[in-house]
TIDREN-705249 format. One record per residue (C-alpha): x, y, z; residue in three letters. Coordinates in steps of 0.1 Angstrom, whole numbers, plus 5000, padded with zeros to 4 digits. Example, Ala and Ser with C-alpha at 12.3 -4.5 7.8 and 13.67 -1.06 7.14 Angstrom:
% residues 2
[[5123 4955 5078] "ALA"];
[[5137 4989 5071] "SER"];
% end
This chain:
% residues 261
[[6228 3407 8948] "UNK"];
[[6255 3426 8959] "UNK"];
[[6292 3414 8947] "UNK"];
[[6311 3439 8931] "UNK"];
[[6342 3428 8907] "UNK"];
[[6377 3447 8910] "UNK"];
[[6405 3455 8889] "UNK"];
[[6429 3421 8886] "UNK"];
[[6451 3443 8910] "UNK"];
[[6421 3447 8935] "UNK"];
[[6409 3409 8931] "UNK"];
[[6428 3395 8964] "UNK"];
[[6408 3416 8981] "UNK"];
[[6376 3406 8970] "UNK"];
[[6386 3366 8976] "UNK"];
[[6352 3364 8996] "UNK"];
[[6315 3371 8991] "UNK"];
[[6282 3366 9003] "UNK"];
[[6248 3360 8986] "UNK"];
[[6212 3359 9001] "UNK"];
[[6194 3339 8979] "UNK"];
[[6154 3339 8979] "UNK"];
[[6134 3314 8958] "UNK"];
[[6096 3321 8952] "UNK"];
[[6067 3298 8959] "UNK"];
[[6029 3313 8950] "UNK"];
[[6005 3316 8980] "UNK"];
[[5985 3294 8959] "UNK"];
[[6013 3266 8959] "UNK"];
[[6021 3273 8997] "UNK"];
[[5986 3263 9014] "UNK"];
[[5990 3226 9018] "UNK"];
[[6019 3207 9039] "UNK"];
[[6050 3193 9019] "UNK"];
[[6054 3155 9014] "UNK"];
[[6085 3139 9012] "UNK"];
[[6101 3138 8981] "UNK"];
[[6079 3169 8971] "UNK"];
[[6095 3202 8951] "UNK"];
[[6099 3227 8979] "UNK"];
[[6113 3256 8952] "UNK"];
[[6115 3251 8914] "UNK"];
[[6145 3264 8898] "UNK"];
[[6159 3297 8911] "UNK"];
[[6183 3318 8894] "UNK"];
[[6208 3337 8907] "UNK"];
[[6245 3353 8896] "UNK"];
[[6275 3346 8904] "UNK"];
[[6315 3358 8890] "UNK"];
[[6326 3338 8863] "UNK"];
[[6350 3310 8868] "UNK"];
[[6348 3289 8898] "UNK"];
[[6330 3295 8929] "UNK"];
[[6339 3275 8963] "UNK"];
[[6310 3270 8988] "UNK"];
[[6325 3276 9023] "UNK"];
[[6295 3278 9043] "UNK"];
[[6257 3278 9040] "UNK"];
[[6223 3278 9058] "UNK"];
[[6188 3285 9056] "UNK"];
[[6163 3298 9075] "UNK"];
[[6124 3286 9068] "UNK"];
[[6097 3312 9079] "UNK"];
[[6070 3299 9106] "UNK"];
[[6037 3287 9102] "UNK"];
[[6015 3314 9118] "UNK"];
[[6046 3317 9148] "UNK"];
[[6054 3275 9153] "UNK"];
[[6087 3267 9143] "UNK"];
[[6093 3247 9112] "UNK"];
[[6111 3213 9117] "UNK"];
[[6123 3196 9086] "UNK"];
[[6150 3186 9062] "UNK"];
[[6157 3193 9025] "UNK"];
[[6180 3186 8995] "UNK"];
[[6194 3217 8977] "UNK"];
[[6204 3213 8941] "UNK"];
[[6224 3232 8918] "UNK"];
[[6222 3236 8882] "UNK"];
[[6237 3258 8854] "UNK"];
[[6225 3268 8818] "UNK"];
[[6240 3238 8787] "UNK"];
[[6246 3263 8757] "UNK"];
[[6226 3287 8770] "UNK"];
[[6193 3264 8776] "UNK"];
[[6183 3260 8812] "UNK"];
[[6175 3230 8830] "UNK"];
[[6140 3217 8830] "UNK"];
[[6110 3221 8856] "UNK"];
[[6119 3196 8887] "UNK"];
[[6085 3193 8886] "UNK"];
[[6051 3212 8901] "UNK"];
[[6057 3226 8935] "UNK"];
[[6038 3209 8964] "UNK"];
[[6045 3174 8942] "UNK"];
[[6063 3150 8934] "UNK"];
[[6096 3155 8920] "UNK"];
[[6093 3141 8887] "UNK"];
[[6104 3166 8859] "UNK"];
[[6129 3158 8833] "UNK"];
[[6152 3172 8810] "UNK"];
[[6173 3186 8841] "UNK"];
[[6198 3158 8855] "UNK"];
[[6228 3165 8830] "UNK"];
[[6224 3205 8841] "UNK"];
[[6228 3196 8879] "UNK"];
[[6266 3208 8893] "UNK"];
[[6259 3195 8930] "UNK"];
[[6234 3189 8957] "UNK"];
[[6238 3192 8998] "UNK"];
[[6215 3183 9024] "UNK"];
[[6199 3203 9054] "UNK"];
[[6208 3196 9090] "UNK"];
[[6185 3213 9118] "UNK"];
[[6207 3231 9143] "UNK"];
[[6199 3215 9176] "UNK"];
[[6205 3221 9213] "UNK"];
[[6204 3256 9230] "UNK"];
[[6203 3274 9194] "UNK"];
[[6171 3262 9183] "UNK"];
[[6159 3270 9221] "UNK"];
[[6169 3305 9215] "UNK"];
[[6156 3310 9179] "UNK"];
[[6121 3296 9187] "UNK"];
[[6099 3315 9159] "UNK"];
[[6122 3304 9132] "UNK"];
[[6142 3271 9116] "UNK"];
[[6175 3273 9109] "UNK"];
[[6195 3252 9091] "UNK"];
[[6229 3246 9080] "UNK"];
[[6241 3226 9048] "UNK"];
[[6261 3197 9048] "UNK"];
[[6278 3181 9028] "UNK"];
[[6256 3150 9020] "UNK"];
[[6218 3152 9019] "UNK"];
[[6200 3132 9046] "UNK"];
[[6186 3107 9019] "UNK"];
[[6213 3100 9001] "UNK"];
[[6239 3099 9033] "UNK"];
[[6268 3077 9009] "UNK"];
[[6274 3109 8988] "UNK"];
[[6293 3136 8998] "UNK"];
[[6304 3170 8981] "UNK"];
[[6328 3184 9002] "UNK"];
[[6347 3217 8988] "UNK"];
[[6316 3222 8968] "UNK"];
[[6324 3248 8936] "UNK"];
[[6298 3258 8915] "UNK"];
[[6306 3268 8881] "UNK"];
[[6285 3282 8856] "UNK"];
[[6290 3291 8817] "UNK"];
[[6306 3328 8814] "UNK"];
[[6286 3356 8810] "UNK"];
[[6250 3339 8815] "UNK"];
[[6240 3364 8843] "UNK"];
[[6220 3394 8845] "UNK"];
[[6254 3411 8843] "UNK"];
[[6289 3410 8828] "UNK"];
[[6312 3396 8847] "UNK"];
[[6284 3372 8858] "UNK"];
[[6276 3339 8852] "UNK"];
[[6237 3322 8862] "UNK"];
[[6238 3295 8883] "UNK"];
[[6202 3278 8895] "UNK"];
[[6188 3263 8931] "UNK"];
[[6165 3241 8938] "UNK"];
[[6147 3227 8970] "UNK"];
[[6132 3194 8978] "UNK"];
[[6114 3182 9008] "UNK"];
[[6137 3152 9023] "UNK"];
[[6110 3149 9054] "UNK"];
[[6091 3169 9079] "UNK"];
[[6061 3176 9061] "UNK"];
[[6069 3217 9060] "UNK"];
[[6040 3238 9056] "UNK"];
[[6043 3277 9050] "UNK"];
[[6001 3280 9050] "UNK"];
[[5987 3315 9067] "UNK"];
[[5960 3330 9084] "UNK"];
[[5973 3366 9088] "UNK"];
[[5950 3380 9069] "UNK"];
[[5941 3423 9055] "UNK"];
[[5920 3439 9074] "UNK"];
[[5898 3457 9050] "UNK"];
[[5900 3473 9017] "UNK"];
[[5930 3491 9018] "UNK"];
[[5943 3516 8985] "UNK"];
[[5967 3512 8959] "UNK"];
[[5996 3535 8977] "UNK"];
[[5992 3531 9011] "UNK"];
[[6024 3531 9028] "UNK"];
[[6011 3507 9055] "UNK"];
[[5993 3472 9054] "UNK"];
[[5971 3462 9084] "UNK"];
[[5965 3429 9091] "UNK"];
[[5943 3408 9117] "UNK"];
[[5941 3376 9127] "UNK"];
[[5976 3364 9136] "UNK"];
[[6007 3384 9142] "UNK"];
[[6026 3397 9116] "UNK"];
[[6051 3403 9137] "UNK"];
[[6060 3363 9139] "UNK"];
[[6054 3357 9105] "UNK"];
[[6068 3384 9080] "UNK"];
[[6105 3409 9086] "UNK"];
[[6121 3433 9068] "UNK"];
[[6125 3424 9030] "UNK"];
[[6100 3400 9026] "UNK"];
[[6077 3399 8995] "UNK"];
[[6043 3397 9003] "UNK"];
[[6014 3387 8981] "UNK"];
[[5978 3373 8992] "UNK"];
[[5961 3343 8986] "UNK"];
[[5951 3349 8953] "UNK"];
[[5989 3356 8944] "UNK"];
[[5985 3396 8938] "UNK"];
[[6018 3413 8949] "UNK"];
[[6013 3435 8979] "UNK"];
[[6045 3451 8986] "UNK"];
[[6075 3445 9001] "UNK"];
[[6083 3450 9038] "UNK"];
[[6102 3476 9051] "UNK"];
[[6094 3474 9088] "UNK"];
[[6070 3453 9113] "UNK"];
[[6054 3480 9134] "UNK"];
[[6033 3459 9154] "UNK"];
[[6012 3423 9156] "UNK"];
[[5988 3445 9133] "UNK"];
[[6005 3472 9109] "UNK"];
[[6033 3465 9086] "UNK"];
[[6055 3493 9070] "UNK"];
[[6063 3489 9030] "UNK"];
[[6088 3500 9007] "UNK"];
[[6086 3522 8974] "UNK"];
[[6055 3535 8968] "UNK"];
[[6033 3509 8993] "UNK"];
[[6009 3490 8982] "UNK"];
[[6008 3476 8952] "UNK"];
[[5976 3464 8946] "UNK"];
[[5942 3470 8967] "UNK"];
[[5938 3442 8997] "UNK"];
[[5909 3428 8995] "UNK"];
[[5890 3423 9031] "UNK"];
[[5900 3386 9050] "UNK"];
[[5921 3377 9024] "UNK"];
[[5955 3358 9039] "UNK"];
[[5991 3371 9036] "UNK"];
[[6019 3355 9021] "UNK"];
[[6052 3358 9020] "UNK"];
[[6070 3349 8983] "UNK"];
[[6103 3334 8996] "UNK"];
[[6097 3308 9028] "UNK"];
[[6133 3299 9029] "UNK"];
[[6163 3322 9027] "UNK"];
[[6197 3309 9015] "UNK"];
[[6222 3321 9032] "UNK"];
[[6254 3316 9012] "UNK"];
[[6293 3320 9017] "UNK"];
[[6320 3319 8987] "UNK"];
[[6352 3320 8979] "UNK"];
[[6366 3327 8942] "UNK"];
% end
């Protein structure tokens, strides 16, 4: 995360900020469809400046299944820390919501709206989607002028506080399930990962987390090469593939957000 506090002289000028905000989901948790009503993302953390925090704008963008375009809708919750404890599970990914322990922690919720018309025509290997200001279950409540607040000085840094996310499947039945898959046994290092099977080029992009099936962490992605070789950051691999085993990426959905202090 990239938002940089100023001097109380230099603050007007840092009004507005953007964060890209990535939850996890295991391989292991990704290989089956989404019901409705099922936790898409447990609790996320990320940081944010103390004091209040107005949402202007948001959207996310939900990876493909092997190159077809995702088509659902969700409910995105926030949460924040209560005396320093944070809230409880939602419950196990690719189930039921149905943790506890969490409802006095939530701040806000908004729903997902598909973008429709010539947009989605035009961005055919991905789903995007912006949030509104109700969720599509629960179309009575609204949170317009959404601020999210957490307690002072929670967050990785000072300055910061920790505010959570959460995802749940509203309908559509999203899958994030792969068969791209390594393509051989490839060392501990190696700057490039080469797949088979099914293009990597509609499935992962620059930034993206990858891990296989088993949940090892392969590396992260610097560039897309080709359908078959993938570029990594750092020092490549991080692990040794292991022959036919699928690819994964760690965060299906990117959150998109826009602020205002």
């Amino acid at each position: 995360m990239e938002v940089q506090i100023k001097t109380k002289k230099q603050n007007k000028m840092n009004k507005f900020f953007n964060l890209q905000v990535r939850p996890t989901i295991l391989p292991s948790l990704q290989t089956a469809a989404f019901g409705d009503g099922d936790v898409l993302a447990d609790w996320f953390a990320f940081d944010i400046p103390n004091g209040g925090n107005r949402l202007l704008a948001g959207s996310m963008t939900t990876k493909t299944t092997d190159g077809t375009k995702q088509s659902h809708a969700t409910i995105v919750l926030f949460a924040k820390d209560i005396d320093g404890v944070a809230p409880g599970s939602l419950g196990t990914v690719n189930a039921t919501a149905n943790g506890n322990q969490f409802k006095n922690h939530i701040i806000g919720f908004l729903g997902t709206e598909e973008l429709d018309g010539d947009i989605v025509t035009e961005l055919d290997t991905i789903t995007v989607q912006r949030l509104n200001e109700h969720a599509p279950a629960y179309k009575s409540v609204r949170h317009p002028n959404l601020v999210l607040q957490g307690e002072p000085n929670t967050g990785t840094l000072k300055g910061f506080s920790r505010i959570y996310v959460g995802i749940l499947s509203a309908d559509g039945d999203p899958t994030f399930a792969s068969t791209v898959q390594c393509d051989g046994i490839q060392a501990v290092g190696t700057q490039t990962l080469t797949v088979k099977t099914t293009s990597a080029l509609t499935n992962f992009g620059a930034g993206d987390v990858l891990l296989d099936e088993n949940d090892r962490l392969l590396g992260t992605v610097k560039s897309v090469d080709s359908a078959t070789v993938v570029t990594l950051t750092g020092t490549g691999l991080q692990n040794a593939t292991v022959d036919n085993k699928d690819v994964y990426v760690q965060a299906p959905m990117i959150l998109n957000l826009s602020f205002e202090r």
